[in-house]
C-alpha positions as CSV (number, residue, x, y, z in Angstrom):
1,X,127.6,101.7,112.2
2,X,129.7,103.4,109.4
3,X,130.5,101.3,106.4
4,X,133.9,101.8,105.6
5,X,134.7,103.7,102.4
6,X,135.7,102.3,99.5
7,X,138.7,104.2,98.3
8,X,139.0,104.8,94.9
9,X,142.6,104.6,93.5
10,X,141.7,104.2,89.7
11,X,142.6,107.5,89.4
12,X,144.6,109.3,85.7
13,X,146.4,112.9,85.4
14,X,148.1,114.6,83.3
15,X,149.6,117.7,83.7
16,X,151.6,120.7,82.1
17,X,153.6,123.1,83.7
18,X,151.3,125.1,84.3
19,X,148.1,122.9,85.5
20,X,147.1,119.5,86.4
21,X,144.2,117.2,85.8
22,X,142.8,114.8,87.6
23,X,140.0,111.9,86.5
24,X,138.3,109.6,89.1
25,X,135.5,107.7,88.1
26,X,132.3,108.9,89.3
27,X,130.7,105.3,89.4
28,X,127.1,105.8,89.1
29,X,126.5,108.1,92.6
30,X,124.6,111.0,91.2
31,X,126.2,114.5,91.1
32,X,124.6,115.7,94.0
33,X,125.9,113.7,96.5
34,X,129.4,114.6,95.3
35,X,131.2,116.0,98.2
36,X,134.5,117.6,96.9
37,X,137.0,119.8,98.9
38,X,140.4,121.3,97.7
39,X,142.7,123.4,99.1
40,X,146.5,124.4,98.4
41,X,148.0,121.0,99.0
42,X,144.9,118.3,99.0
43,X,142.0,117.1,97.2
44,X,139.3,115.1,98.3
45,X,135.8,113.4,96.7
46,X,133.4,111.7,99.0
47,X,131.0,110.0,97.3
48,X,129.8,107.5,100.2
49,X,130.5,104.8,99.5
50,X,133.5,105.6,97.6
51,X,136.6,108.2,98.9
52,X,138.9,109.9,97.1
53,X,142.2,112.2,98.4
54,X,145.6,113.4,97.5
55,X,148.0,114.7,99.1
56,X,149.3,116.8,96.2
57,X,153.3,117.4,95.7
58,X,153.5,120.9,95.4
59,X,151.3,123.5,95.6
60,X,148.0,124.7,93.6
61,X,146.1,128.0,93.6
62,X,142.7,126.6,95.0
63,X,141.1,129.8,93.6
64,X,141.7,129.0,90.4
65,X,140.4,125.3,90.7
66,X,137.5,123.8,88.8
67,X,135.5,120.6,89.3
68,X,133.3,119.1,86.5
69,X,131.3,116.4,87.0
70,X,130.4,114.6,84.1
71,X,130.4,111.8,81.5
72,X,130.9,109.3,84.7
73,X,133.8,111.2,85.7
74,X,134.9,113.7,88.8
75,X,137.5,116.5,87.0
76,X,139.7,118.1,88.9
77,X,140.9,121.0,87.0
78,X,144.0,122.6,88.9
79,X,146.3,125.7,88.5
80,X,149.8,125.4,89.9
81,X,150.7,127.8,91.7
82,X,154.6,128.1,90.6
83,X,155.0,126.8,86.8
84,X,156.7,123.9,86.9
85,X,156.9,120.0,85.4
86,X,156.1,117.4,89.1
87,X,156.9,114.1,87.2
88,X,155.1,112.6,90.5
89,X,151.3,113.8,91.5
90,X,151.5,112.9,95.5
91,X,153.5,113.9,98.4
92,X,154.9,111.0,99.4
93,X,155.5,111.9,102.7
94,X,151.8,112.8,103.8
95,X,149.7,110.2,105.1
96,X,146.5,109.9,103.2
97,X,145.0,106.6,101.7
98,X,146.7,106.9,98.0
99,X,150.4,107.0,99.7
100,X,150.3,103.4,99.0
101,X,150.0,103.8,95.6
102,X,152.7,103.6,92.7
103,X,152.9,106.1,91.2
């Protein structure tokens, strides 16, 4: 049977009003069985056992989105897509695992 996940909520940003970045800790599982998806509106890392996803607030131009894996982190390097200071990371409102979080 499938272990459940662990989901990861140890997770920092920062932004500007023009991009946002997002750390997760990479906790030991080796780049290459780093799963990572994003599109306009949600981010996700699976990293069996670990899980990782946001429902992001507004919107990002996945296009212009980088990933760096390194130094024990998962770097999410996103572009809005309209320039503009969020104050809050996640869209409350979706249902994803980090919707319990503070924020």
């Amino acid at each position: 049977a499938e272990k459940m996940p662990i989901i990861v909520k140890d997770y920092e940003w920062s932004e500007s009003d023009t991009r946002l970045d997002i750390w997760i800790p990479q906790k030991g599982i080796k780049r290459s069985s780093v799963d990572v998806m994003v599109t306009n509106f949600y981010i996700k890392a699976n990293y069996s056992p670990y899980f990782f996803d946001l429902h992001l607030k507004e919107e990002i131009d996945e296009d212009k989105t980088r990933v760096v894996i390194a130094d024990g982190k998962i770097t999410f390097h996103l572009i809005k897509k309209d320039p503009a200071v969020w104050e809050t990371l996640v869209n409350l409102s979706a249902k994803d695992s980090s919707t319990r979080l503070k924020i």
